[in-house]
VOFILO-224435 format. One record per residue: residue number from 1; residue in one letter; x, y, z of N, C-alpha, C, O in turn. Coordinates in nm, 4 decimals. Example, Ala and Ser with C-alpha at 12.3 -4.5 7.8 and 13.67 -1.06 7.14 Angstrom:
<recs>
<rec><n>1</n><res>A</res><n_c1>1.3190</n_c1><n_c2>-0.5690</n_c2><n_c3>0.7800</n_c3><ca_c1>1.2300</ca_c1><ca_c2>-0.4500</ca_c2><ca_c3>0.7800</ca_c3><c_c1>1.3200</c_c1><c_c2>-0.3300</c_c2><c_c3>0.7800</c_c3><o_c1>1.4236</o_c1><o_c2>-0.3319</o_c2><o_c3>0.8465</o_c3></rec>
<rec><n>2</n><res>S</res><n_c1>1.2850</n_c1><n_c2>-0.2250</n_c2><n_c3>0.7080</n_c3><ca_c1>1.3670</ca_c1><ca_c2>-0.1060</ca_c2><ca_c3>0.7140</ca_c3><c_c1>1.2900</c_c1><c_c2>0.0030</c_c2><c_c3>0.7870</c_c3><o_c1>1.3409</o_c1><o_c2>0.1138</o_c2><o_c3>0.8039</o_c3></rec>
</recs>
This chain:
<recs>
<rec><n>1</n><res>X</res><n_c1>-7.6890</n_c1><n_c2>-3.7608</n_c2><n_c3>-4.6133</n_c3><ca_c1>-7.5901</ca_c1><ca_c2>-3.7534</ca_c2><ca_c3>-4.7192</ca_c3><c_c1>-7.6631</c_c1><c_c2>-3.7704</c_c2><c_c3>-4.8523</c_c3><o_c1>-7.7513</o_c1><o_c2>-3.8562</o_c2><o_c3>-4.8512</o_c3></rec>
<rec><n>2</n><res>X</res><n_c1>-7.6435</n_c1><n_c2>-3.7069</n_c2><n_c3>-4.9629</n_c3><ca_c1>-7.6712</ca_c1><ca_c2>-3.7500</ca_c2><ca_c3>-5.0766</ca_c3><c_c1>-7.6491</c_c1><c_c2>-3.8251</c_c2><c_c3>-5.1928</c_c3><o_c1>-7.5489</o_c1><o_c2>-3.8448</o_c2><o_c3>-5.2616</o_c3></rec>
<rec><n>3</n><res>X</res><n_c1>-7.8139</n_c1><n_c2>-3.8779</n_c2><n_c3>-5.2015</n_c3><ca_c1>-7.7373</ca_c1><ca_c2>-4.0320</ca_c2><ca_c3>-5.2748</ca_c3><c_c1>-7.5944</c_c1><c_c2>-4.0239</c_c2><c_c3>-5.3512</c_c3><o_c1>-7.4990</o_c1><o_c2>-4.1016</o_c2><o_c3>-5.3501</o_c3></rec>
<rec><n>4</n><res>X</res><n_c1>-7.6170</n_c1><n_c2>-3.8933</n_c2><n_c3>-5.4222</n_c3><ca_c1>-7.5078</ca_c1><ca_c2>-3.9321</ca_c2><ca_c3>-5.5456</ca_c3><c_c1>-7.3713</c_c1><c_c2>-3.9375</c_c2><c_c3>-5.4289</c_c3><o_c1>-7.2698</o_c1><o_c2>-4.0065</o_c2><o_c3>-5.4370</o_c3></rec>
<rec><n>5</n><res>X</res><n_c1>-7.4036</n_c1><n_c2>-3.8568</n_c2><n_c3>-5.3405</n_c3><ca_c1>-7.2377</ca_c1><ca_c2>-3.8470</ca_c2><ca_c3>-5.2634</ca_c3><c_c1>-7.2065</c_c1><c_c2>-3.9803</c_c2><c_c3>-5.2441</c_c3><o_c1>-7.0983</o_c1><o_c2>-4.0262</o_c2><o_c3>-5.2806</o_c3></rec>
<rec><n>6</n><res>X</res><n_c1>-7.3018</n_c1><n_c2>-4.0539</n_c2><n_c3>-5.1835</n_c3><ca_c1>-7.3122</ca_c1><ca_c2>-4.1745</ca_c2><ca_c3>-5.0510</ca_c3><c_c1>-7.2659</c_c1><c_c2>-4.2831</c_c2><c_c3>-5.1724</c_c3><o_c1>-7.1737</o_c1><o_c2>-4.3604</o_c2><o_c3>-5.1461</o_c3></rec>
<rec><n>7</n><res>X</res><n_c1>-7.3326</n_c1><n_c2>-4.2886</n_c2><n_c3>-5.3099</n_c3><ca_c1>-7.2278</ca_c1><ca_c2>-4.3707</ca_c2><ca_c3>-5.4350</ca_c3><c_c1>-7.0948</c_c1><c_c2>-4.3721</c_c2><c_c3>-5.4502</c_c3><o_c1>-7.0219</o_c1><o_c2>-4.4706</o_c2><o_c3>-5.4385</o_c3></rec>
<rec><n>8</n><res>X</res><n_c1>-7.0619</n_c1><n_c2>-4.2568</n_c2><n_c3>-5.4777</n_c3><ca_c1>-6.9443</ca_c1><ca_c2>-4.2144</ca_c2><ca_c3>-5.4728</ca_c3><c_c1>-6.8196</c_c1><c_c2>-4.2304</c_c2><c_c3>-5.3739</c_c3><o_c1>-6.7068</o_c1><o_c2>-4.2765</o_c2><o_c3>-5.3914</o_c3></rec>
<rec><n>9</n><res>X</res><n_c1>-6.9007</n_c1><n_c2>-4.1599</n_c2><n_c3>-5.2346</n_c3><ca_c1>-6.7719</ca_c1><ca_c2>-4.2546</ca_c2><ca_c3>-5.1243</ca_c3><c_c1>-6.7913</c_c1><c_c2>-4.4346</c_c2><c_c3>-5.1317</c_c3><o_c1>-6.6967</o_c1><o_c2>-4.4987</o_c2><o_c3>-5.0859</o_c3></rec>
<rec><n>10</n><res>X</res><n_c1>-6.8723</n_c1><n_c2>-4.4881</n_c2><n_c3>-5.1697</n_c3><ca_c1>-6.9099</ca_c1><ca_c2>-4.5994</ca_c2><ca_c3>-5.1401</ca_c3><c_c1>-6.7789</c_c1><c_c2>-4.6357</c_c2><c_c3>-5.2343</c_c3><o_c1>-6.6797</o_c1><o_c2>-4.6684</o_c2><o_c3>-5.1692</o_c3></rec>
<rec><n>11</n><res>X</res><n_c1>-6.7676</n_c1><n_c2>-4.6349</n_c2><n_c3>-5.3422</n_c3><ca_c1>-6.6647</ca_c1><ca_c2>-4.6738</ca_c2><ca_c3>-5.4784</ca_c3><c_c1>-6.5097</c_c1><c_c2>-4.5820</c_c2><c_c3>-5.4737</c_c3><o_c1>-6.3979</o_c1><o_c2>-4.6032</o_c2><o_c3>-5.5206</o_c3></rec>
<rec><n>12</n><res>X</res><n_c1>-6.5509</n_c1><n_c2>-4.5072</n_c2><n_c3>-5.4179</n_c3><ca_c1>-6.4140</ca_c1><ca_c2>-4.4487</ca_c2><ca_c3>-5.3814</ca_c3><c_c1>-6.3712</c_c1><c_c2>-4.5173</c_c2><c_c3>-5.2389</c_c3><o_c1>-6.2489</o_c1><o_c2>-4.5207</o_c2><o_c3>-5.2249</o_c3></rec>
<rec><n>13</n><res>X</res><n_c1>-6.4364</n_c1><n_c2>-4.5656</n_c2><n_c3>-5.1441</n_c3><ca_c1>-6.4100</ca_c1><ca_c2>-4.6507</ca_c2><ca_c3>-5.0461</ca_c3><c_c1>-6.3122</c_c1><c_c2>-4.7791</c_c2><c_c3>-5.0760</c_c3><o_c1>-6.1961</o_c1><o_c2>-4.8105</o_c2><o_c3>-5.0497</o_c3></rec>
<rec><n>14</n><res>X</res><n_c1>-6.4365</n_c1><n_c2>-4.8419</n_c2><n_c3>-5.1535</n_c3><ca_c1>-6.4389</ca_c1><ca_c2>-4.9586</ca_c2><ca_c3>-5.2414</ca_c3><c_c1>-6.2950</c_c1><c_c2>-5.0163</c_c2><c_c3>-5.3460</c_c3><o_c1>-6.2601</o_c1><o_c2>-5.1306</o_c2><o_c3>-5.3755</o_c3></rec>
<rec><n>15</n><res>X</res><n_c1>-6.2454</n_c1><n_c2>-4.9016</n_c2><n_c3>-5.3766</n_c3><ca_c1>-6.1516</ca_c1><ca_c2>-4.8505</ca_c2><ca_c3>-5.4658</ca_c3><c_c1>-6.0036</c_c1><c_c2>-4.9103</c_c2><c_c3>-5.4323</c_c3><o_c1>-5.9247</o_c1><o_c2>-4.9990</o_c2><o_c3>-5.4647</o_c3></rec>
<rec><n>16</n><res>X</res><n_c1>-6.0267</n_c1><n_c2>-4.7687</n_c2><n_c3>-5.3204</n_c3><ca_c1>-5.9094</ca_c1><ca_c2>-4.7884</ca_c2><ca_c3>-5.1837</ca_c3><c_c1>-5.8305</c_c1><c_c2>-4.9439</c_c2><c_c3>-5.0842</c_c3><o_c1>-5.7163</o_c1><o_c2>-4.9832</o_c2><o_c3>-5.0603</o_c3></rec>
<rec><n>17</n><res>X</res><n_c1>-5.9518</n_c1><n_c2>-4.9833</n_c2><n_c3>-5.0569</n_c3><ca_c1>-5.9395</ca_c1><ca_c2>-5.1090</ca_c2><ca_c3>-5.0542</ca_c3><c_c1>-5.9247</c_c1><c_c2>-5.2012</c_c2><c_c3>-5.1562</c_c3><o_c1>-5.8194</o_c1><o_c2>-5.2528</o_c2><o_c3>-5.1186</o_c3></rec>
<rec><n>18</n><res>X</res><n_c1>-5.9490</n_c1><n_c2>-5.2496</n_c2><n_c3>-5.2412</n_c3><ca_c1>-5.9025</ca_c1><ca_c2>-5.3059</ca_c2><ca_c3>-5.3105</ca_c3><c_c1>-5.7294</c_c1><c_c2>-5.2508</c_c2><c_c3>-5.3517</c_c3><o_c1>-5.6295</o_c1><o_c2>-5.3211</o_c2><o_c3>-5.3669</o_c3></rec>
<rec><n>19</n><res>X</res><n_c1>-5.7398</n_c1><n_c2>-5.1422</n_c2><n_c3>-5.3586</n_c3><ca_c1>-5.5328</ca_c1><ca_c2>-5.0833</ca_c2><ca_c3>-5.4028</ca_c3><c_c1>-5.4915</c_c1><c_c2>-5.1278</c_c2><c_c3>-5.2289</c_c3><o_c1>-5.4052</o_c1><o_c2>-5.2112</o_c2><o_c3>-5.2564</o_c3></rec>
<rec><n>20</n><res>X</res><n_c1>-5.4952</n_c1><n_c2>-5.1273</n_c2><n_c3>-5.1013</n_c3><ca_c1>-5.4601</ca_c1><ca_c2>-5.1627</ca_c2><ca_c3>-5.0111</ca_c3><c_c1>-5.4183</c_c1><c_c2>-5.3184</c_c2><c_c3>-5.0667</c_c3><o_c1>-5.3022</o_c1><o_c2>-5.3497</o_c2><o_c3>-5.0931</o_c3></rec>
<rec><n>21</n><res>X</res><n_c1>-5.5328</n_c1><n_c2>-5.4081</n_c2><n_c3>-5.0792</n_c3><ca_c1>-5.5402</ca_c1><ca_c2>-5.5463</ca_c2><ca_c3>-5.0602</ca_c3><c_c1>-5.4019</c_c1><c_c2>-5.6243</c_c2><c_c3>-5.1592</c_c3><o_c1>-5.3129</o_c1><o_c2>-5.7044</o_c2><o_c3>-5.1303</o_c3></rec>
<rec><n>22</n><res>X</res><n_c1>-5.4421</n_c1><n_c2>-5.5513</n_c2><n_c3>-5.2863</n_c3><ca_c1>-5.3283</ca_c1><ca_c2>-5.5527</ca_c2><ca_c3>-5.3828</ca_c3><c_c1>-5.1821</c_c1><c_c2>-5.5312</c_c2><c_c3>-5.3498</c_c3><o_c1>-5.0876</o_c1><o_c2>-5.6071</o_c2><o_c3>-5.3714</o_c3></rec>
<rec><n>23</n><res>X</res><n_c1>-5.1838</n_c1><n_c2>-5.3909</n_c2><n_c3>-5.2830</n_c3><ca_c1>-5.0527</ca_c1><ca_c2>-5.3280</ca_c2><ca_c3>-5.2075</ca_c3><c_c1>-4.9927</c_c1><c_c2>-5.4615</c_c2><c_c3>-5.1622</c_c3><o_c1>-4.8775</o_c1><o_c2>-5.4887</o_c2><o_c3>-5.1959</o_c3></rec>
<rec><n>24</n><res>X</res><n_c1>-5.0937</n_c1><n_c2>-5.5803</n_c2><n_c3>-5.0573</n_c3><ca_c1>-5.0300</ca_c1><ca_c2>-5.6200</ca_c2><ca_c3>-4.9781</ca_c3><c_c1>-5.0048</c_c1><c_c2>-5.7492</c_c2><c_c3>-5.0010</c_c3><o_c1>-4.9383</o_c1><o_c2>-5.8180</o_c2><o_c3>-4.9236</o_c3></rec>
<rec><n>25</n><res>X</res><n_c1>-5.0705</n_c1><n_c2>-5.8038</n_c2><n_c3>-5.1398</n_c3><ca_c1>-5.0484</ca_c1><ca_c2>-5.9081</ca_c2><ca_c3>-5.2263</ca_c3><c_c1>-4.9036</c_c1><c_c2>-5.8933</c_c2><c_c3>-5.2634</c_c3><o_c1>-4.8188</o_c1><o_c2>-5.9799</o_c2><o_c3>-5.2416</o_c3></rec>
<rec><n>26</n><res>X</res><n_c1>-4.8810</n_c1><n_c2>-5.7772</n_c2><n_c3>-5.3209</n_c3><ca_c1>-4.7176</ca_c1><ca_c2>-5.7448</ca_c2><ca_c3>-5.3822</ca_c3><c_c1>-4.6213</c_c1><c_c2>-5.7332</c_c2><c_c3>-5.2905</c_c3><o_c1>-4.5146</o_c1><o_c2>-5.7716</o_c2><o_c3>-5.3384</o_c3></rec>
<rec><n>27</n><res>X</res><n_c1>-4.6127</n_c1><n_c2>-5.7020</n_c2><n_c3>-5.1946</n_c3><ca_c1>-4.5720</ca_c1><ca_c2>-5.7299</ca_c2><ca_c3>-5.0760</ca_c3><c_c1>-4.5491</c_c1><c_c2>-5.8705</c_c2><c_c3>-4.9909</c_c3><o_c1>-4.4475</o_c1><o_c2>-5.8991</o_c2><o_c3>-4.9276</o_c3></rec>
<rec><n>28</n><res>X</res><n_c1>-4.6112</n_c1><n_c2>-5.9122</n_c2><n_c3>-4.9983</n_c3><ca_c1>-4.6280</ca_c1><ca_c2>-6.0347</ca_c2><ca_c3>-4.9438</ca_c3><c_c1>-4.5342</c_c1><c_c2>-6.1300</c_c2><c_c3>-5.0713</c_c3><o_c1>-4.4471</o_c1><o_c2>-6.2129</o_c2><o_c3>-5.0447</o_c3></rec>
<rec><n>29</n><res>X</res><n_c1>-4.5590</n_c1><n_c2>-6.1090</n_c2><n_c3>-5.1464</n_c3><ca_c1>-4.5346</ca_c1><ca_c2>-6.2281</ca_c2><ca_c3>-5.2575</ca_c3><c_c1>-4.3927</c_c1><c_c2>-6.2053</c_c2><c_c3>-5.3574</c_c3><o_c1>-4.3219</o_c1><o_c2>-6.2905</o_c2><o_c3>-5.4111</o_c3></rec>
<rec><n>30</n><res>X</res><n_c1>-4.3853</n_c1><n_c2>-6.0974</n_c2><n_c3>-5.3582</n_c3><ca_c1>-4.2820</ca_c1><ca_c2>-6.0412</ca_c2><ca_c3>-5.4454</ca_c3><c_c1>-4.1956</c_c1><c_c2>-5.9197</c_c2><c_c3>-5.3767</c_c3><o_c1>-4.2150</o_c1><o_c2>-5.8827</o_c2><o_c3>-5.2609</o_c3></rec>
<rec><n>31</n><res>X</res><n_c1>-4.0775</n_c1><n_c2>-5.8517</n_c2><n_c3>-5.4822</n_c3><ca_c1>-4.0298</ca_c1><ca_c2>-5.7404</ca_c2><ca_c3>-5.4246</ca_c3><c_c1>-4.0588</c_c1><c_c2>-5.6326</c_c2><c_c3>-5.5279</c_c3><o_c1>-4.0196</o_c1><o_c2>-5.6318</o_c2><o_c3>-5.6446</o_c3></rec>
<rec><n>32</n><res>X</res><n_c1>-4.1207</n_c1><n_c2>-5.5576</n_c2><n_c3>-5.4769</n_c3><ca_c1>-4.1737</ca_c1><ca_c2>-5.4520</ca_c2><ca_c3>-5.5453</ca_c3><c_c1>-4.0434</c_c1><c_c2>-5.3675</c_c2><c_c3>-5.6110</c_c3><o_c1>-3.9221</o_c1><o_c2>-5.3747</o_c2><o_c3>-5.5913</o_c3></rec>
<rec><n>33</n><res>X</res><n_c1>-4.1233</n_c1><n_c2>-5.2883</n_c2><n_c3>-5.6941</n_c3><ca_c1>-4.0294</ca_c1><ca_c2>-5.1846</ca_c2><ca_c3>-5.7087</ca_c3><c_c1>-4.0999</c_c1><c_c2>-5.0323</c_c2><c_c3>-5.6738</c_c3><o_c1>-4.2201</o_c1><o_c2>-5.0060</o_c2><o_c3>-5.6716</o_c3></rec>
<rec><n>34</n><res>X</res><n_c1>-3.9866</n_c1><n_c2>-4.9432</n_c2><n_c3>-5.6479</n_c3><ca_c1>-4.0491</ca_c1><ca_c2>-4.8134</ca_c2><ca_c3>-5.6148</ca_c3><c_c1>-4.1079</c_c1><c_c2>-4.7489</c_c2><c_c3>-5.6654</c_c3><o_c1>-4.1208</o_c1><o_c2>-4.6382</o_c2><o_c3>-5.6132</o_c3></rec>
<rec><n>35</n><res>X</res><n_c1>-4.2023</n_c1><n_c2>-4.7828</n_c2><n_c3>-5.8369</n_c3><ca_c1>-4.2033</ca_c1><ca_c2>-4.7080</ca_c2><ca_c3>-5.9216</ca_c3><c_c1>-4.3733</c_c1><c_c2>-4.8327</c_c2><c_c3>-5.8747</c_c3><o_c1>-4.4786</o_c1><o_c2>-4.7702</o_c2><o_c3>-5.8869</o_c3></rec>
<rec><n>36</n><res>X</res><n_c1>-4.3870</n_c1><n_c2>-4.9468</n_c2><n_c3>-5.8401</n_c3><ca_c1>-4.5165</ca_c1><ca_c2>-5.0030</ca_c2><ca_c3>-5.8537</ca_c3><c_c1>-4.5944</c_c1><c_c2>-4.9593</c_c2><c_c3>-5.6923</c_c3><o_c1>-4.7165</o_c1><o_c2>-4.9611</o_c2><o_c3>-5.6767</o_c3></rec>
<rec><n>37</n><res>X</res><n_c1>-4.5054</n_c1><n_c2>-4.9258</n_c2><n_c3>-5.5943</n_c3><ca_c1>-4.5643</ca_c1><ca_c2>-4.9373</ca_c2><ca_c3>-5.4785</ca_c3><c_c1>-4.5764</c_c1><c_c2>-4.7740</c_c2><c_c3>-5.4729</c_c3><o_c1>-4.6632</o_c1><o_c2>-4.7457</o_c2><o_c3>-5.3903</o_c3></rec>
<rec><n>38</n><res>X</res><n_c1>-4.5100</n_c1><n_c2>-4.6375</n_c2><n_c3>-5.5418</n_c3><ca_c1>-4.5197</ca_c1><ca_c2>-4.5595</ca_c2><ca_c3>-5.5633</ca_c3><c_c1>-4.6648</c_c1><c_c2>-4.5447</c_c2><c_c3>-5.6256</c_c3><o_c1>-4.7660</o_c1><o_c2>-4.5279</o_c2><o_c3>-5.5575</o_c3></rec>
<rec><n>39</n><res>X</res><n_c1>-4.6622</n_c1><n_c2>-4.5521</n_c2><n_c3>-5.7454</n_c3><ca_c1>-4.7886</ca_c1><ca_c2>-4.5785</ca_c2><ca_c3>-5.8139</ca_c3><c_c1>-4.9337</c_c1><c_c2>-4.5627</c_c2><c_c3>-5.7384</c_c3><o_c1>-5.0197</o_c1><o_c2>-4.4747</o_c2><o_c3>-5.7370</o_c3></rec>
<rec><n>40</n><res>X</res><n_c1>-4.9138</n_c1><n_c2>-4.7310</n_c2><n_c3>-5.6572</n_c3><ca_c1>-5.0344</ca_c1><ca_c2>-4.7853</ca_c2><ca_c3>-5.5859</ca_c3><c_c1>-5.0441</c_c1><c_c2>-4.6959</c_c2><c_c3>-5.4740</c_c3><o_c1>-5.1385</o_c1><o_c2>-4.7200</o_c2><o_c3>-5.3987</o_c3></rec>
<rec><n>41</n><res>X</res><n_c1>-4.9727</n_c1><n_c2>-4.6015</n_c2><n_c3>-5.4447</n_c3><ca_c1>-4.9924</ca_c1><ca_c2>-4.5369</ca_c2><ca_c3>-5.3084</ca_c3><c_c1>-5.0578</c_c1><c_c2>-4.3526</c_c2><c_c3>-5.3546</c_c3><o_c1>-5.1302</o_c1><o_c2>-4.2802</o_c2><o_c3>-5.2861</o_c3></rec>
<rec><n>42</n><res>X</res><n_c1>-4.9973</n_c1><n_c2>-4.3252</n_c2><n_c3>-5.4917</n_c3><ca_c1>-5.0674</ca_c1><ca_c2>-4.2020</ca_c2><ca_c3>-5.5398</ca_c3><c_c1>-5.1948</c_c1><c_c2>-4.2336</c_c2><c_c3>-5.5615</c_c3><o_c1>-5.2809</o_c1><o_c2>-4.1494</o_c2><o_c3>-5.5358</o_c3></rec>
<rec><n>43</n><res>X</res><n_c1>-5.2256</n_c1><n_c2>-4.3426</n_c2><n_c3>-5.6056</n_c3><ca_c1>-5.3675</ca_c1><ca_c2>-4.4152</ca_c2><ca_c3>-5.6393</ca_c3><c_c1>-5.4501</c_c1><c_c2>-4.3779</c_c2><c_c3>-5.5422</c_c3><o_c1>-5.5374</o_c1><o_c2>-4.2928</o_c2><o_c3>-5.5588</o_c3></rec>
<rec><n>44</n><res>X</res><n_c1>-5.4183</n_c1><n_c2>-4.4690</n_c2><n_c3>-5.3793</n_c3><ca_c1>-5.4630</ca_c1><ca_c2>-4.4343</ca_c2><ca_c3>-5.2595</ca_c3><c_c1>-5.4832</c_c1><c_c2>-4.2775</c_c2><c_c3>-5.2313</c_c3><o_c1>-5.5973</o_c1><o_c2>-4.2313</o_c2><o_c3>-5.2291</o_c3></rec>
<rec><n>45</n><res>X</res><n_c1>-5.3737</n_c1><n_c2>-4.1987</n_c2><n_c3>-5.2103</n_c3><ca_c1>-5.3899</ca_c1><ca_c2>-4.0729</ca_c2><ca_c3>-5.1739</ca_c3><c_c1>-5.4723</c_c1><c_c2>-4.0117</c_c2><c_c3>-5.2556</c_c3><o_c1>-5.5237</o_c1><o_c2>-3.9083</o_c2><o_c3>-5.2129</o_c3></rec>
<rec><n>46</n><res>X</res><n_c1>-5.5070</n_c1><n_c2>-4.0576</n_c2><n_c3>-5.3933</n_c3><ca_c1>-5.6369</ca_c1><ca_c2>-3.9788</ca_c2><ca_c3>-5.4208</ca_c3><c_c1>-5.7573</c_c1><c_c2>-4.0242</c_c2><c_c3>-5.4328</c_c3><o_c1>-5.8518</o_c1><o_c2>-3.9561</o_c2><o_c3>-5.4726</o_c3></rec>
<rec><n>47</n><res>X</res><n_c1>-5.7645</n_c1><n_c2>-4.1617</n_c2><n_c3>-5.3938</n_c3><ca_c1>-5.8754</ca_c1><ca_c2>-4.2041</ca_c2><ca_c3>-5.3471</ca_c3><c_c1>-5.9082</c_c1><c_c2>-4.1257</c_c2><c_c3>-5.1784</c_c3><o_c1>-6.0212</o_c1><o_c2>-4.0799</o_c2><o_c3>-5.1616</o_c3></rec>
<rec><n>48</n><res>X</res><n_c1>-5.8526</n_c1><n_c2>-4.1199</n_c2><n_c3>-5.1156</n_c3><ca_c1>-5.8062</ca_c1><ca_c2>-4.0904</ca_c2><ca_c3>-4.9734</ca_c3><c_c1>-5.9215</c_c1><c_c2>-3.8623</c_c2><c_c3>-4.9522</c_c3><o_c1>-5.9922</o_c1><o_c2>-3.7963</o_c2><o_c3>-4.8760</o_c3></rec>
<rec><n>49</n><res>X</res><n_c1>-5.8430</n_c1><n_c2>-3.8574</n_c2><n_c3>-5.1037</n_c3><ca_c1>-5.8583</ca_c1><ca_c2>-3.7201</ca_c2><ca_c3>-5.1155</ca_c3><c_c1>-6.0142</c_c1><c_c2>-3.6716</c_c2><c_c3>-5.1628</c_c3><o_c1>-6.0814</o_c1><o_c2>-3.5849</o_c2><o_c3>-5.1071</o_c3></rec>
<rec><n>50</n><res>X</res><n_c1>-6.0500</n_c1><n_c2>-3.7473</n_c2><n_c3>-5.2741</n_c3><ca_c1>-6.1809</ca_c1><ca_c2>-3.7579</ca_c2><ca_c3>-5.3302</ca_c3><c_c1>-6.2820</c_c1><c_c2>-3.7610</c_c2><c_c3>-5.1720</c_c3><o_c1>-6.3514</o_c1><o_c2>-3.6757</o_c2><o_c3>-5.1166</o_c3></rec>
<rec><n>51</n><res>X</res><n_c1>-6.2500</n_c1><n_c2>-3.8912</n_c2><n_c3>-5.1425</n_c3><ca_c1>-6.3389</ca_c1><ca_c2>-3.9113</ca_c2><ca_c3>-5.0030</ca_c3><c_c1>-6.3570</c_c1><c_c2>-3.7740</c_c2><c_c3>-4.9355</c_c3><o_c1>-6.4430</o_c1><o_c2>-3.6937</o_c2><o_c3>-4.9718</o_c3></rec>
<rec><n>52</n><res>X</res><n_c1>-6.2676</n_c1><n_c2>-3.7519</n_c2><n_c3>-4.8317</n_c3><ca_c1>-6.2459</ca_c1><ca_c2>-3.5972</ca_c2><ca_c3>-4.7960</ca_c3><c_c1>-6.3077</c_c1><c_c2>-3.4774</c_c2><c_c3>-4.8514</c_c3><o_c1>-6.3370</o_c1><o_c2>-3.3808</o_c2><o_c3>-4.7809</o_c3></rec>
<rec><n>53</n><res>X</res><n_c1>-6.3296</n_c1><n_c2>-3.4833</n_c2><n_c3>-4.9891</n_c3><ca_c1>-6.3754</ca_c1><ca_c2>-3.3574</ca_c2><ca_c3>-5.0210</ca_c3><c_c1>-6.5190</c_c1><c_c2>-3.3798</c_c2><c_c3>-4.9761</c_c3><o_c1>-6.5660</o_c1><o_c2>-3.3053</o_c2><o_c3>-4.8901</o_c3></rec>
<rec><n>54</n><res>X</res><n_c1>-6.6324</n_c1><n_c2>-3.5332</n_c2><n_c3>-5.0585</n_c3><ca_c1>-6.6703</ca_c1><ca_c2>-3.5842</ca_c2><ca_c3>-5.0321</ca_c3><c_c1>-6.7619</c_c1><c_c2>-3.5089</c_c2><c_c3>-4.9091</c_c3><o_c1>-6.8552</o_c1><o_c2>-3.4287</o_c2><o_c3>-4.9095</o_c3></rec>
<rec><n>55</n><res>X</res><n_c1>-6.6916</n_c1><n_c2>-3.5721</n_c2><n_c3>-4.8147</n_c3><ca_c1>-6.7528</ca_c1><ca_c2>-3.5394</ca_c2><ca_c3>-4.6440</ca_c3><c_c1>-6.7287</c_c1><c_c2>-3.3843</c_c2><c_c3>-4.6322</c_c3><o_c1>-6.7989</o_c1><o_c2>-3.3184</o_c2><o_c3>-4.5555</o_c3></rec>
<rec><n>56</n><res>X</res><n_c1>-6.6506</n_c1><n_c2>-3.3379</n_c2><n_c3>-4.6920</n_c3><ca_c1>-6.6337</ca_c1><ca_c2>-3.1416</ca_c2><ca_c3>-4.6608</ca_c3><c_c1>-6.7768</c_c1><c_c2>-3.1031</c_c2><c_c3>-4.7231</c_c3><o_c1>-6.8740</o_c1><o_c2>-3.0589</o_c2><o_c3>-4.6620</o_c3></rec>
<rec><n>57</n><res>X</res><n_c1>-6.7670</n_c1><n_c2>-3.1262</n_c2><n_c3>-4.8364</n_c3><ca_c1>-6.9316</ca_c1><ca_c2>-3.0980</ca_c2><ca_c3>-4.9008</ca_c3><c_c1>-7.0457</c_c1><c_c2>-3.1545</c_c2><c_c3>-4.8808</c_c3><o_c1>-7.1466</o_c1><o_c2>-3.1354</o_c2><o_c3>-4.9486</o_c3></rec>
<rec><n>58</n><res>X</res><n_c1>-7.0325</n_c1><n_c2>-3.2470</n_c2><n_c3>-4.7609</n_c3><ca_c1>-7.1593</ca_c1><ca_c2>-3.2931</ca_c2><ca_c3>-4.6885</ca_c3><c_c1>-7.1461</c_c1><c_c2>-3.2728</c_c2><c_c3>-4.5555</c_c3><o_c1>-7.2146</o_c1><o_c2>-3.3426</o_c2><o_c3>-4.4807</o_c3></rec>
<rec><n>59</n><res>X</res><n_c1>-7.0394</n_c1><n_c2>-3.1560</n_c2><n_c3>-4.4895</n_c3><ca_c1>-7.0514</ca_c1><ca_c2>-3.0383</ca_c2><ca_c3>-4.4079</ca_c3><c_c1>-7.0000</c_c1><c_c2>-3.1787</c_c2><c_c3>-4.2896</c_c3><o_c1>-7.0032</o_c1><o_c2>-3.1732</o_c2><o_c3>-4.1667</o_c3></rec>
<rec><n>60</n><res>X</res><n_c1>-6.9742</n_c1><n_c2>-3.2468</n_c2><n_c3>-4.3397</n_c3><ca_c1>-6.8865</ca_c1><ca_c2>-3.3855</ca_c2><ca_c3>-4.2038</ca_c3><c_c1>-6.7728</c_c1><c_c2>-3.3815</c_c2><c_c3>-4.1596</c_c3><o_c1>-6.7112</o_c1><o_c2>-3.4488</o_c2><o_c3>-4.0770</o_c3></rec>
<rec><n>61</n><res>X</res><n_c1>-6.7460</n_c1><n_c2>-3.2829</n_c2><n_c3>-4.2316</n_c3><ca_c1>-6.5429</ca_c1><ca_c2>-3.2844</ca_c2><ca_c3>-4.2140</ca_c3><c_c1>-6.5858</c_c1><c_c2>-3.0689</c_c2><c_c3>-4.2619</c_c3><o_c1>-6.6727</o_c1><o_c2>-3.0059</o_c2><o_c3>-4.3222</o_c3></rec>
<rec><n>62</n><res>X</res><n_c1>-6.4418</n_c1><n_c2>-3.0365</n_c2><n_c3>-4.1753</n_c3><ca_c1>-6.4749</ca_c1><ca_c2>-2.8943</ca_c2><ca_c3>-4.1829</ca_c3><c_c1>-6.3510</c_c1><c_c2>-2.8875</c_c2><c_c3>-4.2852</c_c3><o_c1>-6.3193</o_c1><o_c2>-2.7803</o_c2><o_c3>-4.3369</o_c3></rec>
</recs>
């Protein structure tokens, strides 16, 4: 993989998790609203998406 890729998923990994961990802080603790857990989940899906391309252009994912 190449470095710059292998940075990149690393922080786009990195990213993801942290909006998960958060997700489940607000969750846990409070009642969200659909407009914050909305938010945190477009966040994800393009962290989710970045990755993906990611591995397509390092021929890992077709």
């Amino acid at each position: 993989m190449k470095e710059i890729n292998l940075i990149a998923a690393q922080k786009d990994i990195e990213d993801a998790l942290s909006a998960i961990e958060t997700m489940e802080e607000i969750l846990k603790n409070e009642t969200p609203s659909k407009d914050s857990i909305k938010e945190k989940f477009v966040f994800l899906s393009g962290k989710v998406q970045q990755l993906e391309n990611i591995l397509k252009e390092e021929g890992i994912l077709d």
